[in-house]
C-alpha positions in Angstrom: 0.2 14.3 -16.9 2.3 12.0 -14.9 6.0 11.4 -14.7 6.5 8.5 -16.6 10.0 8.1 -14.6 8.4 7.3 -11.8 9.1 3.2 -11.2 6.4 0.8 -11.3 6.5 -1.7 -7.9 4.9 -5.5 -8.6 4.5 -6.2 -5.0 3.3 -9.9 -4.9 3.4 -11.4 -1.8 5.6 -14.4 -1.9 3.9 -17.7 -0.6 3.8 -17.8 3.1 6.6 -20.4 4.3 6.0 -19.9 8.1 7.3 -17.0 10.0 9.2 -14.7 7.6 10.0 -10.8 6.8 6.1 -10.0 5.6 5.8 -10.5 9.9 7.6 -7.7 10.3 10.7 -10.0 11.5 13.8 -8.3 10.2 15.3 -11.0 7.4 17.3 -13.5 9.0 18.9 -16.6 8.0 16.8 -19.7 7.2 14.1 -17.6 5.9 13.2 -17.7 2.1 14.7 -15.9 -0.5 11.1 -14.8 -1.5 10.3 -13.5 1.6 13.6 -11.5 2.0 13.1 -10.3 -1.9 9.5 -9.3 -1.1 10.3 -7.4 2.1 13.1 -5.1 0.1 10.5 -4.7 -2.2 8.4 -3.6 -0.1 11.2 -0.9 2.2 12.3 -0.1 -1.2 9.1 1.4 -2.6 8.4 3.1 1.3 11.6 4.7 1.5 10.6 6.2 -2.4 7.7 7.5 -1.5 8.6 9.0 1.7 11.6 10.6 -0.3 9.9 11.8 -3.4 6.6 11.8 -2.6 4.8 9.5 -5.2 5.1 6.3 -6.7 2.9 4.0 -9.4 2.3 0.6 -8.0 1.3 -2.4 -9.5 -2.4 -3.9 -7.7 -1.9 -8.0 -7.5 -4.5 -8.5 -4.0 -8.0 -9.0 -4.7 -9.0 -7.2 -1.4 -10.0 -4.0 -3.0 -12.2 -5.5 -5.7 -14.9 -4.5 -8.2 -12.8 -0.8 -7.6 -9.8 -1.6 -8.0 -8.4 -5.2 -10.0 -4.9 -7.3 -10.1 -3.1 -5.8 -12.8 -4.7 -1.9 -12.4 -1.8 0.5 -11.6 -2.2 3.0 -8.6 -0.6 6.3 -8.5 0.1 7.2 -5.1 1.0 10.1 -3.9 2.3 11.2 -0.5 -0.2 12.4 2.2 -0.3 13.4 5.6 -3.4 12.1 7.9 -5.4 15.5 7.8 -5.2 14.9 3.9 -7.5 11.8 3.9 -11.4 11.2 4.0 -13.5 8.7 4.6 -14.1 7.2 1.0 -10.4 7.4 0.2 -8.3 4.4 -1.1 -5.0 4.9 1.0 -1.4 2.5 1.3 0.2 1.7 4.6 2.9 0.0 5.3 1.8 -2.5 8.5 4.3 -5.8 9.1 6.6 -5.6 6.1 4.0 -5.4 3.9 1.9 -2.9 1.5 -1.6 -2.5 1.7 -4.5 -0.5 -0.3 -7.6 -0.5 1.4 -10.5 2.4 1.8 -10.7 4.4 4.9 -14.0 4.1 6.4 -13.5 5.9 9.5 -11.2 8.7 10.2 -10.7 9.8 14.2 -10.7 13.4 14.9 -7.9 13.1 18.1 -5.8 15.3 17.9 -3.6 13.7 19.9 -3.5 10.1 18.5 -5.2 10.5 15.1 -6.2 7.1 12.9 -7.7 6.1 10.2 -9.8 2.3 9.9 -9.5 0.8 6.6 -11.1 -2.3 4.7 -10.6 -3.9 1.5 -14.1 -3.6 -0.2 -14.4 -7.6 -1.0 -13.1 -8.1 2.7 -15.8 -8.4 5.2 -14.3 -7.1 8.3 -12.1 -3.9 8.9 -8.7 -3.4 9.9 -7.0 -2.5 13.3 -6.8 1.6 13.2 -4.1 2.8 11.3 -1.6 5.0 13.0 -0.2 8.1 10.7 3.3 6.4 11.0 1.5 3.8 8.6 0.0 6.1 6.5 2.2 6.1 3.6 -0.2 8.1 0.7 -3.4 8.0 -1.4 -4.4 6.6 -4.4 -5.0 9.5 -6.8 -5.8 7.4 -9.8 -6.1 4.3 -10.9 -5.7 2.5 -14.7 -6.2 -0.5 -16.1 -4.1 -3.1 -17.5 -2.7 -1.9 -21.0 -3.6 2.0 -20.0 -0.7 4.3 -20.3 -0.7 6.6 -17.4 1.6 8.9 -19.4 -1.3 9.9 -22.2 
C-alpha cells in the first residue's frame, strides 16, 4: 500500500543551547553540532517532500497527543493549501524546524490564504500558517512496531 522506499526522518529536536539553527539562523560557527545536525535533518526531509511529494516521519513531540504518540510514524504527503480542512493534521516547516499540529481554522482569502494550527495537548494556537509553510498532510498514522508496508 505504501512505498516502503520511502525514508523514515527521526526529527528530535536537539536540546536547546541558546540561539542556534532550530531559530531559523543559518548554521554558523560556535553553534552545536546538534543543532546544525538537527537543522539538515530537518532541510533534508523539506527538500524530499517538496521533490517527491511524500515522506514517513518519525513523531518524537508530545504536542499532538492522545491522536497521535512519540514513536507513531506519519505518512505525509504533499498538499497544496486548498487541499486542507479544518480537522486535518498538517506539517510545516516554521524556524528550522518541523511541526505536526491540526488545522483549526482555515482563511478563505484568496489573496493571502492561512491556515491556524494547534497541537491537541497544547492550549493555545499557533500564529497563521502561510502556504509557503505548508509542507503536506498526514494521511495515516501507525504505531510503534506497525509495518506501514502490510
Amino acid at each position: 500500500m505504501f512505498d516502503s522506499l520511502l525514508p523514515i526522518w527521526r526529527l528530535a529536536r536537539p536540546p536547546h543551547q541558546g540561539q542556534g539553527c532550530e531559530t531559523g539562523a543559518p548554521c554558523r560557527a560556535g553553534h552545536s553540532t546538534a543543532e546544525s545536525q538537527h537543522a539538515a535533518k530537518c532541510e533534508l526531509a523539506e527538500k524530499t517532500l517538496r521533490r517527491f511529494g511524500s515522506l514517513r516521519l518519525r513523531v518524537t513531540g508530545f504536542s499532538m497527543l492522545p491522536s497521535v504518540w512519540p514513536g507513531d510514524l506519519l505518512l505525509i504527503r504533499r498538499q497544496e493549501m486548498e487541499q486542507i480542512y479544518p480537522g486535518d493534521i498538517v506539517l510545516f516547516a516554521r524556524h528550522g524546524r518541523l511541526i505536526v499540529h491540526r488545522v483549526v481554522l482555515k482563511t478563505d482569502d484568496s489573496e493571502t490564504p492561512s491556515l491556524v494550527t494547534r497541537g491537541d495537548a497544547l492550549p493555545s494556537q499557533d500564529s497563521a500558517i502561510s502556504p509557503d509553510e505548508l509542507l503536506g498532510k498526514s494521511l495515516a498514522s501507525f504505531a510503534p512496531g506497525v509495518d506501514p508496508a502490510s
